[in-house]
C-alpha positions in Angstrom: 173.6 122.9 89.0 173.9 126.6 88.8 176.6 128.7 90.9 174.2 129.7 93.4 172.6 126.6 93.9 175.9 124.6 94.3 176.8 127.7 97.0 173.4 127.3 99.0 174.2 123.3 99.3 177.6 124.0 100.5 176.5 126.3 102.8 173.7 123.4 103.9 176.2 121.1 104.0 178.4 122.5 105.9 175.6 123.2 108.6 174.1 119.6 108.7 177.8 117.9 109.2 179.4 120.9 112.3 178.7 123.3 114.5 181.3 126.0 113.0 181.2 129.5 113.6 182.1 130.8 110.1 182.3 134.5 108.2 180.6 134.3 104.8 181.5 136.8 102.4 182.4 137.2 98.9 185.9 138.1 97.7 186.4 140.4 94.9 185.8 138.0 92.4 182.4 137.9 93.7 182.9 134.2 94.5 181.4 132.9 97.8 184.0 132.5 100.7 182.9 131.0 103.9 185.9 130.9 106.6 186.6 130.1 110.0 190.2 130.8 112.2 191.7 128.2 113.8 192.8 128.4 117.2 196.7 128.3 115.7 198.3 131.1 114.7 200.3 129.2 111.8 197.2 127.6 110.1 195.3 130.6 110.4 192.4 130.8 109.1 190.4 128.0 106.8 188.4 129.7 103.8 186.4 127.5 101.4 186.5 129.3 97.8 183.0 128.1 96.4 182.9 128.3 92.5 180.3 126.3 90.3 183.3 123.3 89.2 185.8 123.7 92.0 186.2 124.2 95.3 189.4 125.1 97.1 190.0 125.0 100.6 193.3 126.9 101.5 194.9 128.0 104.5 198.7 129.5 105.6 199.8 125.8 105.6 198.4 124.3 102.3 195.2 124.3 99.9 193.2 121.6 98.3 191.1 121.7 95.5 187.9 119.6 95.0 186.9 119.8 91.5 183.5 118.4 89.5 186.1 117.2 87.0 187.9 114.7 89.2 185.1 113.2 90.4 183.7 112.7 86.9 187.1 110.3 86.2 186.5 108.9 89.6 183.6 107.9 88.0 180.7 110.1 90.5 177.5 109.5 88.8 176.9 112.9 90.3 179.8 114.9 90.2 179.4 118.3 91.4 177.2 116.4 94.6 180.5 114.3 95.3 182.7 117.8 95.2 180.2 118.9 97.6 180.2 116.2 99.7 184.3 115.7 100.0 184.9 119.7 100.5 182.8 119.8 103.0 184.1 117.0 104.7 188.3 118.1 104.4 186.6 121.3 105.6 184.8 119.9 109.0 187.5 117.1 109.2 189.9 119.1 109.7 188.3 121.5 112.2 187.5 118.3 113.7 191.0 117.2 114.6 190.1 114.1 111.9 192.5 115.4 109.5 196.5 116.8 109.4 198.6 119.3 107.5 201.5 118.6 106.4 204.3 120.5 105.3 207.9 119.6 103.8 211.1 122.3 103.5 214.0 121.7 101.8 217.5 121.7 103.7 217.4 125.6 102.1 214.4 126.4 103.8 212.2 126.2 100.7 208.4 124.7 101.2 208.8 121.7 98.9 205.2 120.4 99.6 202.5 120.7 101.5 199.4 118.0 101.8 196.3 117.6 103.8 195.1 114.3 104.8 192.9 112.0 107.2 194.5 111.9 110.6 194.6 108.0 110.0 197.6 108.5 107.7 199.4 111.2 109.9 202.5 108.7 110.1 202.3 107.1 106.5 205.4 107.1 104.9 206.2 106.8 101.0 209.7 105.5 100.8 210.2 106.1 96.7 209.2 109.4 97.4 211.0 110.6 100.2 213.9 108.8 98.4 213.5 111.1 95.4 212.9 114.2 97.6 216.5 113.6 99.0 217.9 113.2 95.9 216.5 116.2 94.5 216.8 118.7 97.2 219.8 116.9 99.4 218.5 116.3 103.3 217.9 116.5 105.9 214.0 117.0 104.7 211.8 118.3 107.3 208.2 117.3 107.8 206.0 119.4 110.2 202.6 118.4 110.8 199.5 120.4 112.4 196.5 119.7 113.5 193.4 122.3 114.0 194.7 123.1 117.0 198.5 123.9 116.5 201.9 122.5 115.2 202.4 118.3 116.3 205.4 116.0 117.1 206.4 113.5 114.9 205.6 110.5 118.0 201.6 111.2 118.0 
């Protein structure tokens, strides 16, 4: 699929799955950006960077990227439609409250990681690697969470 073809289906995409309000533009790369702002001032505002083999999805909290590579390993028989298909969906997910941000600082204050994930897994825990994050950086390690709409409790 050529560039602008992959960018119109985005764009279609995007359209058939929400009802977003979002500023398309192109940055000075000449690469397609469509964005939206989220109601929270941390998260800011969501822009989807649209190139022919990857997409990234970034905001102030974290950034994905959805690449035609990784879903040829997955084993996509059409990979560039399956990066289409899963940016589109972190994108409305997480407008749609369906997905989380995550963020984790050091006891120095440094961002250690950062994630974004379906809101089913917002209290998943990995034990062997929060072990190895305390043993690298010391702890207390602290994990903040957001959600489209602003920052979230660890009890939701």
């Amino acid at each position: 699929m050529e560039t602008m073809e992959i960018e119109d289906r985005f764009r279609e995409k995007l359209e058939s799955r929400a009802d977003i309000e979002v500023a398309i533009y192109r940055d000075d790369y000449n690469v397609l950006c469509v964005s939206t702002r989220s109601p929270c001032a941390d998260i800011g505002q969501l822009v989807a960077r649209v190139e022919s083999r990857a997409i990234v999805l970034s905001c102030n909290i974290a950034h994905s990227h959805v690449d035609a590579a990784e879903m040829e390993r997955r084993g996509y028989p059409e990979p560039v439609e399956a990066m289409l298909n899963e940016a589109v969906s972190n994108f409305v997910d997480l407008v749609e409250n369906q997905a989380f941000l995550l963020r984790r600082i050091a006891p120095n204050g440094a961002v250690i990681s950062s994630g974004w994930g379906p809101i089913s897994a917002i209290n998943d825990k990995n034990e062997k690697f929060d072990r190895m994050l305390a043993e690298t950086y010391g702890g207390p390690i602290i994990e903040e969470r957001w959600l489209w709409s602003g920052k979230i409790d660890e009890t939701l």
